[in-house]
C-alpha positions as a Python dict, from the first residue, in 0.01 Angstrom:
ca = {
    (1, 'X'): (0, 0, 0),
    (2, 'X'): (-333, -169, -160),
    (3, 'X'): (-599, 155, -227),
    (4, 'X'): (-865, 113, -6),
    (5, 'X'): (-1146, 96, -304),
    (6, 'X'): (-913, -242, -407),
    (7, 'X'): (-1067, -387, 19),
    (8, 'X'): (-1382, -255, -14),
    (9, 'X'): (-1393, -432, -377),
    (10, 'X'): (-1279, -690, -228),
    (11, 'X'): (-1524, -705, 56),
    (12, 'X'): (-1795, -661, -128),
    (13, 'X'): (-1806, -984, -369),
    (14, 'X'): (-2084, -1229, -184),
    (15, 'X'): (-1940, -1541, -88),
    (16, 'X'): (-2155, -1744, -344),
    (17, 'X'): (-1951, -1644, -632),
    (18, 'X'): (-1625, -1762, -426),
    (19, 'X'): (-1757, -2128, -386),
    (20, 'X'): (-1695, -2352, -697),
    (21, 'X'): (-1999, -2398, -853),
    (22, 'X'): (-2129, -2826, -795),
    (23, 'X'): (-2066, -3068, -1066),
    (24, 'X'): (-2296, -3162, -1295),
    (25, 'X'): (-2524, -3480, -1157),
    (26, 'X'): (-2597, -3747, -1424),
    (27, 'X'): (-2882, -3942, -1322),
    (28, 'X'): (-3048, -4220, -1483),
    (29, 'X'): (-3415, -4335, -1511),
    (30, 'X'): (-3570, -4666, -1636),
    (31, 'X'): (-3809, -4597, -1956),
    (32, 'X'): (-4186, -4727, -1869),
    (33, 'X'): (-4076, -4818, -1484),
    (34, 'X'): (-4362, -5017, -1397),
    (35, 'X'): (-4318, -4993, -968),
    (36, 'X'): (-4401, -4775, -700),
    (37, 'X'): (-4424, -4405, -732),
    (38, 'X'): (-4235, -4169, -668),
    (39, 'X'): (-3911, -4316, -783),
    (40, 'X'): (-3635, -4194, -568),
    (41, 'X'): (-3297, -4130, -764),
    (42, 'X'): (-3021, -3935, -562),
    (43, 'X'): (-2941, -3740, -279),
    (44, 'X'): (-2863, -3401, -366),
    (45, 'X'): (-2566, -3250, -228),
    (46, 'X'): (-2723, -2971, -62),
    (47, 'X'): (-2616, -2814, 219),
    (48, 'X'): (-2639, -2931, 619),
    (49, 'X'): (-2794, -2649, 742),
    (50, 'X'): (-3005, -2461, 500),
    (51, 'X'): (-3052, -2146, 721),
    (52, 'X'): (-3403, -2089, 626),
    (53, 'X'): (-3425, -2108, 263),
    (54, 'X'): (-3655, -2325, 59),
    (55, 'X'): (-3522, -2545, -239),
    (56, 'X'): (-3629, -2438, -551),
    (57, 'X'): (-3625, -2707, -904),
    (58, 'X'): (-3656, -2574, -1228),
    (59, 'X'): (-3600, -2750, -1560),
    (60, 'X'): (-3618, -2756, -1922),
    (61, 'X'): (-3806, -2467, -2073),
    (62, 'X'): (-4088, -2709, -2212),
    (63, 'X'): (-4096, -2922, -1903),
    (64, 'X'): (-4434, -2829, -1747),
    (65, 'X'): (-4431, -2678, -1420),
    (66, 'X'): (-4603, -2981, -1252),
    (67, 'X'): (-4366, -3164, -1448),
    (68, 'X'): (-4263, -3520, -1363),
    (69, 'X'): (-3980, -3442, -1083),
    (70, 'X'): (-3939, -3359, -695),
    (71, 'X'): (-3707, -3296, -436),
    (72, 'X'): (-3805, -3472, -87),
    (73, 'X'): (-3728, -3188, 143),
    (74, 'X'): (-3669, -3388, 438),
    (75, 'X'): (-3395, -3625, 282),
    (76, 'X'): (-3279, -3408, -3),
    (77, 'X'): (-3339, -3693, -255),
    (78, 'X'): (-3416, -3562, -625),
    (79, 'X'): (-3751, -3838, -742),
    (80, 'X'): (-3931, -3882, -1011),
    (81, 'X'): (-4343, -3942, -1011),
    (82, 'X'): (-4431, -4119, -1322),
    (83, 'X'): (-4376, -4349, -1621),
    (84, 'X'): (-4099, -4168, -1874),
    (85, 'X'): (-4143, -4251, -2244),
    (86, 'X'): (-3790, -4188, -2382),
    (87, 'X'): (-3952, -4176, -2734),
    (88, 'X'): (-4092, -3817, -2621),
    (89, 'X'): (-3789, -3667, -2427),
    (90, 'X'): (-3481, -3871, -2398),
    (91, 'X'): (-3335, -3605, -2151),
    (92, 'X'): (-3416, -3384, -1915),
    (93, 'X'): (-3206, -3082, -1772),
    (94, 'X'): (-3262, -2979, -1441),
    (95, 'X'): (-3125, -2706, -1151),
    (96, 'X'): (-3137, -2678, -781),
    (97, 'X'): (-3105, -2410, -570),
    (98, 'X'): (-3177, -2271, -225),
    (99, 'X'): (-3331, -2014, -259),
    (100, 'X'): (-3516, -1705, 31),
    (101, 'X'): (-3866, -1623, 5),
    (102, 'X'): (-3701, -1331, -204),
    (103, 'X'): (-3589, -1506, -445),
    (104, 'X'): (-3228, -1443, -289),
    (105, 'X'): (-3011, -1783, -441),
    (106, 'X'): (-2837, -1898, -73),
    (107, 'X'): (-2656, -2192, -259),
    (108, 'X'): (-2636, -2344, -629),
    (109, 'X'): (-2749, -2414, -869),
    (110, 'X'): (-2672, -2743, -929),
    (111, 'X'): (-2765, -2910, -1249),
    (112, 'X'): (-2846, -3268, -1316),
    (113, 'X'): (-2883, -3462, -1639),
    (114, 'X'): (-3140, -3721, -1627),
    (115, 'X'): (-3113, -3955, -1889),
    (116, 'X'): (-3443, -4216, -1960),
    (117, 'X'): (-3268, -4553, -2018),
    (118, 'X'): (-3388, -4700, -2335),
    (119, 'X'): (-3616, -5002, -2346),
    (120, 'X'): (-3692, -5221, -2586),
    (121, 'X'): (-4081, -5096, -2649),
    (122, 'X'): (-4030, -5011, -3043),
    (123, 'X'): (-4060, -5241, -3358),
    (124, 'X'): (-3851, -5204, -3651),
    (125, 'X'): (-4068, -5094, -3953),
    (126, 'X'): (-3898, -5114, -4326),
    (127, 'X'): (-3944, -4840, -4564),
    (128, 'X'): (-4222, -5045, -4826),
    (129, 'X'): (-4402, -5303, -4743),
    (130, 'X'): (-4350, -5428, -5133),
    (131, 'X'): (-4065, -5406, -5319),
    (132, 'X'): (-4053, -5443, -5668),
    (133, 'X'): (-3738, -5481, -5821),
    (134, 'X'): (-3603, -5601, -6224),
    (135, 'X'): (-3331, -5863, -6262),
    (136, 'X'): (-3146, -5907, -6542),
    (137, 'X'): (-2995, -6245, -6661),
    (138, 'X'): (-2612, -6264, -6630),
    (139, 'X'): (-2608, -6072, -6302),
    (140, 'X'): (-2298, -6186, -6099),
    (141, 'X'): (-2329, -6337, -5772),
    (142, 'X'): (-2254, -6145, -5442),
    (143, 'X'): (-2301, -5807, -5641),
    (144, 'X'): (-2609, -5595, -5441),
    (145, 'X'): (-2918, -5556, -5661),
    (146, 'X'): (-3121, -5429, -5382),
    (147, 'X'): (-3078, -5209, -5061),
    (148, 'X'): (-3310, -5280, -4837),
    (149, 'X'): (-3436, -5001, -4547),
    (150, 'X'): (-3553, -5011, -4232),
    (151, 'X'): (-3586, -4780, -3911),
    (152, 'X'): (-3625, -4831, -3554),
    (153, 'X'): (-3723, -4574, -3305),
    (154, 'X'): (-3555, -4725, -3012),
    (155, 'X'): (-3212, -4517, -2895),
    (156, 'X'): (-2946, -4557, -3148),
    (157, 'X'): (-2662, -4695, -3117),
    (158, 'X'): (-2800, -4955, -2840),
    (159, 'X'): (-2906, -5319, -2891),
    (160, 'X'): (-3276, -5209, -2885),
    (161, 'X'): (-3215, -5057, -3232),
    (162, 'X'): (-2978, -5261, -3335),
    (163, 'X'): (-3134, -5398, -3676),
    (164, 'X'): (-3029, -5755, -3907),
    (165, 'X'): (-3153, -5895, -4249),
    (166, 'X'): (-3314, -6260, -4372),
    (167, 'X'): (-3515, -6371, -4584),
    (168, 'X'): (-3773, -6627, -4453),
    (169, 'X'): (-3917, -6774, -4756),
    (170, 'X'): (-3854, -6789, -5128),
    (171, 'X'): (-4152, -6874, -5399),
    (172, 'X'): (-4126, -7037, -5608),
    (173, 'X'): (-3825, -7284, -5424),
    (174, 'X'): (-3739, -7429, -5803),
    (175, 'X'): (-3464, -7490, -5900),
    (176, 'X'): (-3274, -7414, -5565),
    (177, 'X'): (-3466, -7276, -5240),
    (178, 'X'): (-3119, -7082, -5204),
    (179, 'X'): (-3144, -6836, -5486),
    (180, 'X'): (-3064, -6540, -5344),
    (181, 'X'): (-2845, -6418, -5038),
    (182, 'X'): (-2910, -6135, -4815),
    (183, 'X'): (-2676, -5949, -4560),
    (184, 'X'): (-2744, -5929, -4276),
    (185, 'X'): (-2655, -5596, -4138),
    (186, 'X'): (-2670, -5396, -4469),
    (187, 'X'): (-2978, -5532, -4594),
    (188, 'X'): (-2819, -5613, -4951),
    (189, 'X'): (-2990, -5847, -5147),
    (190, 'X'): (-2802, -6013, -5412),
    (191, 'X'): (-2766, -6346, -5598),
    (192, 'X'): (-2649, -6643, -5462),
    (193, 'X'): (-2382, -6832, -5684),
    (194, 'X'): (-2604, -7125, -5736),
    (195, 'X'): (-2849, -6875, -5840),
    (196, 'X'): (-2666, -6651, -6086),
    (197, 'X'): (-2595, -7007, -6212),
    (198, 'X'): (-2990, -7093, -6242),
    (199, 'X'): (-3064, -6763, -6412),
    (200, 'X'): (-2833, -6825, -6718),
    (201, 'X'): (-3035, -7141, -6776),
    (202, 'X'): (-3359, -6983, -6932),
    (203, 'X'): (-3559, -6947, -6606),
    (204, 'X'): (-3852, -6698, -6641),
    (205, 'X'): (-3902, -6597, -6265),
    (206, 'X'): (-4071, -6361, -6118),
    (207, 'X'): (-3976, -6515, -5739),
    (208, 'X'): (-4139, -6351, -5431),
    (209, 'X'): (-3913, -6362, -5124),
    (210, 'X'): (-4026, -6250, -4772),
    (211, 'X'): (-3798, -6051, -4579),
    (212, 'X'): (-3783, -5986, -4211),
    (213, 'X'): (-3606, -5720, -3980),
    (214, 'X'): (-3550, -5811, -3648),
    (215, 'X'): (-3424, -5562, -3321),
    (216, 'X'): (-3167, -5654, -3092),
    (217, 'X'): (-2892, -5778, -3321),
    (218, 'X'): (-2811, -6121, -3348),
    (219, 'X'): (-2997, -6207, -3027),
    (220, 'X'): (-3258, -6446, -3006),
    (221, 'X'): (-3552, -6220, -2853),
    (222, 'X'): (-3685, -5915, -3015),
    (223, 'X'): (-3905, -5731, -3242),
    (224, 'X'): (-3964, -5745, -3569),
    (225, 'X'): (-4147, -5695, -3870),
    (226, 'X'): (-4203, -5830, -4259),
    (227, 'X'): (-4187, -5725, -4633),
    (228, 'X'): (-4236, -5865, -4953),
    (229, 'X'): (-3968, -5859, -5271),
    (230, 'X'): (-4080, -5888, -5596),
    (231, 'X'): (-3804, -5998, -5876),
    (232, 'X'): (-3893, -6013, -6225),
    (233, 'X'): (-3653, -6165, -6472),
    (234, 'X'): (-3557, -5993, -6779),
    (235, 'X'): (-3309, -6056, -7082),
    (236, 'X'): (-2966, -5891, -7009),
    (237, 'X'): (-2950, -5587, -7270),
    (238, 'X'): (-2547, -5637, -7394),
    (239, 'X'): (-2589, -5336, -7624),
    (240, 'X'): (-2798, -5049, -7399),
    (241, 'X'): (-2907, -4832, -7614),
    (242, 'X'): (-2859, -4960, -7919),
    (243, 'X'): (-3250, -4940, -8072),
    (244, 'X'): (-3284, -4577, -7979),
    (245, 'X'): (-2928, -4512, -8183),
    (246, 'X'): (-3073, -4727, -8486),
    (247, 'X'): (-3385, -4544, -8485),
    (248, 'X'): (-3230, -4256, -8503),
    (249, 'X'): (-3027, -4333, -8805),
    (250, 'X'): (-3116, -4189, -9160),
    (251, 'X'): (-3318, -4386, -9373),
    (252, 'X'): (-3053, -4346, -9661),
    (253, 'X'): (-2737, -4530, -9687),
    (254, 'X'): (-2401, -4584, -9931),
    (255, 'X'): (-2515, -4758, -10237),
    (256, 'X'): (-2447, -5148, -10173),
    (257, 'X'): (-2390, -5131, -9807),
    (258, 'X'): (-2640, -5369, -9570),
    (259, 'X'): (-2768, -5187, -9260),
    (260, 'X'): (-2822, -5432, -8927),
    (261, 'X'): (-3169, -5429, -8833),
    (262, 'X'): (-3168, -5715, -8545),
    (263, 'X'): (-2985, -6038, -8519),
    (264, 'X'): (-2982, -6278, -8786),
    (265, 'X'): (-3130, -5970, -9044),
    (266, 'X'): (-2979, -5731, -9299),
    (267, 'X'): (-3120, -5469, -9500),
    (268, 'X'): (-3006, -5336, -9821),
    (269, 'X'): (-3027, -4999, -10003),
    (270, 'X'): (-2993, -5081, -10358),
    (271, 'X'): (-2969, -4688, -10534),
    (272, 'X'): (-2969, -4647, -10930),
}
């Protein structure tokens, strides 16, 4: 026999709590939607006969209470009343309920998502506008001297952000127009083989390139933006570190033995 406090338990749960609570809605919006307001995005699945109660929408806790959404009454449609920047909230949480003038929740809540679909309203910007960077001679080809970096603020992982690499100009041209290569995706500059070839062959540089980043991959349309490179040719240093260690060797030596002082010189400490 079930103890009567077990029916009156029973009894007493409201019939809210025994409905499953809705799915979650995911709703998408166009970033800078440039036609009529208000927008309308879904009908909500509220229900037929809403015995009274009044819907209530609530949202994020730094959305503004005349913030940017509605709920048409009359055709239970969930709109939106202006331009979204996704650049200042990519998302917005919200919840619907039907509620009495109480306050008394008569069905819901039901959350929606709504996501601002990225466009393409960003341009890429690269870290410097000048780079400066030392070369020595002997560098191999293909081996990354340089990593360049650049930003977009368009949604990642999307075409709008979607970055590549080239260089549009190299100065001066001599002796090939093709002395360095850059990759596209990475941004990593390095010398081209006919270049690393040229350098070996007592060229004194510096050579200027202009770089450019473009959006939306390997498309034909999009932003983008320009920096400067600035290579300067030095001697390759075979032995780093070799003046400091001579420097720092004592002035006093074996008696008849010639210290190296640079190439093509000897010194000798003669000692009685």
């Amino acid at each position: 026999m079930v103890p009567a406090w077990l029916w009156l338990l029973c009894l007493s749960v409201p019939q809210t709590l025994l409905e499953a609570q809705p799915a979650e809605l995911h709703v998408e919006v166009p970033e800078n939607y440039g036609g009529n307001f208000p927008l309308y995005l879904t009908k909500l699945p509220l229900p037929r006969k809403k015995a009274g109660g009044q819907i209530v929408l609530s949202g994020n806790s730094d959305m503004a209470a005349e913030g940017p959404f509605a709920v048409d009454s009359e055709s239970d449609f969930l709109l939106v009343t202006r331009t979204l920047d996704r650049e200042e909230q990519a998302e917005y949480r919200l919840q619907v309920t039907l509620e009495t003038e109480d306050g008394r929740v008569l069905w819901g809540p039901q959350p929606v998502l709504v996501h601002v679909k990225d466009e393409n309203d960003q341009v890429p910007r690269f870290s410097q506008a000048v780079y400066r960077v030392r070369l020595s001679r002997g560098t191999r080809p293909g081996i990354p001297f340089l990593f360049l970096v650049a930003s977009d603020g368009d949604e990642p992982g999307t075409a709008n952000s979607d970055l590549r690499f080239h260089i549009l100009n190299q100065a001066p041209a001599q002796p090939s127009s093709d002395m360095f290569q850059l990759e596209p995706r990475l941004g990593a500059l390095a010398l081209s083989p006919k270049g690393s070839t040229s350098l070996d062959q007592a060229l004194e540089g510096p050579y200027k390139l202009l770089v450019q980043v473009k959006d939306m991959g390997d498309q034909a349309s999009g932003h983008q933006a320009t920096a400067t490179i600035d290579v300067s040719i030095v001697e390759r240093d075979l032995w780093p570190g070799l003046g400091a260690w001579l420097q720092s060797c004592p002035t006093a030596t074996p008696q008849g033995k010639r210290l190296g002082v640079g190439k093509g010189h000897t010194q000798t400490h003669m000692h009685a």
